[in-house]
C-alpha positions as CSV (number, residue, x, y, z in Angstrom):
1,X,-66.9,10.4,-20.9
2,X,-69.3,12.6,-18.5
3,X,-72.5,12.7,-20.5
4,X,-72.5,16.7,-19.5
5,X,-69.3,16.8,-21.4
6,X,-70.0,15.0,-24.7
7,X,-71.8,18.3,-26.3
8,X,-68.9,20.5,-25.0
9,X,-66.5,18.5,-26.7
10,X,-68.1,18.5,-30.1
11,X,-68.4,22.1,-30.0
12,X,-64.4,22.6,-29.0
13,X,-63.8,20.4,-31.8
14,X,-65.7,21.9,-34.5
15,X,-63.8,25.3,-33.6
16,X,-60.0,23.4,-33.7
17,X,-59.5,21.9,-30.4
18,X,-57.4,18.2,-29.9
19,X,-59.3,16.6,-27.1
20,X,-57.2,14.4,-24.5
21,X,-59.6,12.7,-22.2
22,X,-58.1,12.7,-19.1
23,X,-61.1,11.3,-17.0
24,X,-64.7,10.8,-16.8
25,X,-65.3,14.1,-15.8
26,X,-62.4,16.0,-17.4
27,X,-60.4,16.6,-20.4
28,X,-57.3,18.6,-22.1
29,X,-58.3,20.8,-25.0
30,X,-55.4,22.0,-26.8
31,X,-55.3,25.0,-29.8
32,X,-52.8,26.0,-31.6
33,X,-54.2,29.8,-30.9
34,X,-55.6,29.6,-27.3
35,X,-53.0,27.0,-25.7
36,X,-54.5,24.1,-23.2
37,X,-57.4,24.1,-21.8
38,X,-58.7,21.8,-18.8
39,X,-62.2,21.5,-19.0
40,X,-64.1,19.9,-16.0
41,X,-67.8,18.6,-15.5
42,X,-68.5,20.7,-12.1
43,X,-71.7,19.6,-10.4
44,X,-74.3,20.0,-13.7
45,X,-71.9,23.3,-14.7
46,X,-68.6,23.2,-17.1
47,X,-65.5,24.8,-15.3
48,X,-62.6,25.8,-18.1
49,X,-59.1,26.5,-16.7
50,X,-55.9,27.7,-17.9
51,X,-52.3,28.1,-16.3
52,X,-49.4,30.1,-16.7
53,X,-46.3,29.7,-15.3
54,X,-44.8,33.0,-13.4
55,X,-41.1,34.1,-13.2
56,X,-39.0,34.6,-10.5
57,X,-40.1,38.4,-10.4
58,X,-43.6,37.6,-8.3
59,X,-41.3,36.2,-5.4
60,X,-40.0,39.8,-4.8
61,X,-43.0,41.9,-6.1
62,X,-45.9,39.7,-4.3
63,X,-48.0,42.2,-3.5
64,X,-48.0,44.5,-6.9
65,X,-48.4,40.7,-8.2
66,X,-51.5,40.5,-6.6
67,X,-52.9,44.2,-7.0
68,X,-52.2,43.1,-10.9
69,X,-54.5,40.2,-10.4
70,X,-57.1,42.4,-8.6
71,X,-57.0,44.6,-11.3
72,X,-57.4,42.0,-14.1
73,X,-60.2,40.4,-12.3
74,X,-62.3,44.0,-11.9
75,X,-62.7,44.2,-15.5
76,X,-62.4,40.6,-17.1
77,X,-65.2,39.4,-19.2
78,X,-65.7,35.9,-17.8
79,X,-62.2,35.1,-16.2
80,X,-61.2,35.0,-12.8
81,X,-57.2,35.3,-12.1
82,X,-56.3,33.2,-9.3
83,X,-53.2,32.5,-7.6
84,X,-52.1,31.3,-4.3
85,X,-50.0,32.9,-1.6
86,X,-46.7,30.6,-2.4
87,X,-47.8,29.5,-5.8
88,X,-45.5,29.7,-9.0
89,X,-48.4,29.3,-10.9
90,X,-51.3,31.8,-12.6
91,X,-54.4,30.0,-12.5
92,X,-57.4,31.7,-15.3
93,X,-60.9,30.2,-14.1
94,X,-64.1,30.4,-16.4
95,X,-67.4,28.7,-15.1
96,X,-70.1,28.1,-17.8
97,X,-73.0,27.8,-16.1
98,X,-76.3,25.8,-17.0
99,X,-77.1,23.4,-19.8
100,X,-75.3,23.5,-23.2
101,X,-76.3,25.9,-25.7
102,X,-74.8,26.5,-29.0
103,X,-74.6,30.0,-28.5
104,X,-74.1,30.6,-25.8
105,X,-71.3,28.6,-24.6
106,X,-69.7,29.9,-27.5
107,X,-69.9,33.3,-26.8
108,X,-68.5,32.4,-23.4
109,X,-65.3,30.2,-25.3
110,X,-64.9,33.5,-27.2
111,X,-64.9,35.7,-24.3
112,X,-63.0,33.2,-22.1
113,X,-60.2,33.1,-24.8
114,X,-60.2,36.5,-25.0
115,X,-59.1,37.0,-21.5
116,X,-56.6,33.9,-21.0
117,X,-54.8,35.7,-24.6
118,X,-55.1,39.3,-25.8
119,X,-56.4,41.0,-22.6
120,X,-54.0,39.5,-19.8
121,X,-50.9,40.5,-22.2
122,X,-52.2,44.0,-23.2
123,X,-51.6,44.4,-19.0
124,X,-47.7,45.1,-19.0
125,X,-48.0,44.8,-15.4
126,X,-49.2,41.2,-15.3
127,X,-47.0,40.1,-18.6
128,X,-44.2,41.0,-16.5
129,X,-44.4,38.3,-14.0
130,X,-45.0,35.6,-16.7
131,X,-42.4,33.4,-17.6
């Protein structure tokens, strides 16, 4: 496993996550709170990613789909909501920059969960489109 990785892993398991190395540089944390997670070793940085699935409702309502996103992403803690012109698919982004810290990379895990769970479905007009 990426050496950048090994103290990020620790850390997600201490706070309940099942690890499922995937590569050298990446991995699958699931939780039974927060879902799965891919985490990623990007360049000397840690890139966390989530996805949700959307229903057919975003192929008729693309554009208030996306003004939803732009919404989300004007106010999110440490998320960014991504998704693609054609894609069926909600991507939620968090980069963790610099070396780890025990504190601070779990203040960012705290606020990253935050925004992948209780703040994108307080927004009725983002839960909508998710399947």
């Amino acid at each position: 496993m990426n050496k950048i990785l090994s103290e990020f892993i620790t850390h997600m398991e201490f706070l309940g996550y099942q690890i499922e190395p995937r590569d050298e540089n990446s991995l699958l944390a699931k939780h039974s709170i927060h879902g799965n997670t891919h985490v990623k070793a990007y360049l000397d940085d840690i890139l966390v990613q989530q996805l949700f699935r959307l229903n057919e409702k975003v192929k008729g309502k693309r554009q208030e789909f996306l003004e939803a996103i732009n919404r989300l992403n004007s106010t999110a803690n440490v998320a960014t909501f991504v998704s693609g012109s054609e894609d069926d698919i909600l991507r939620i982004d968090g980069l963790y920059l610099g070396d780890y810290n025990k504190q601070k990379f779990g203040l960012f895990l705290e606020k990253y969960n935050y925004d992948t769970n209780q703040y994108i479905l307080s927004h009725e007009d983002i839960r909508s489109f998710l399947a």
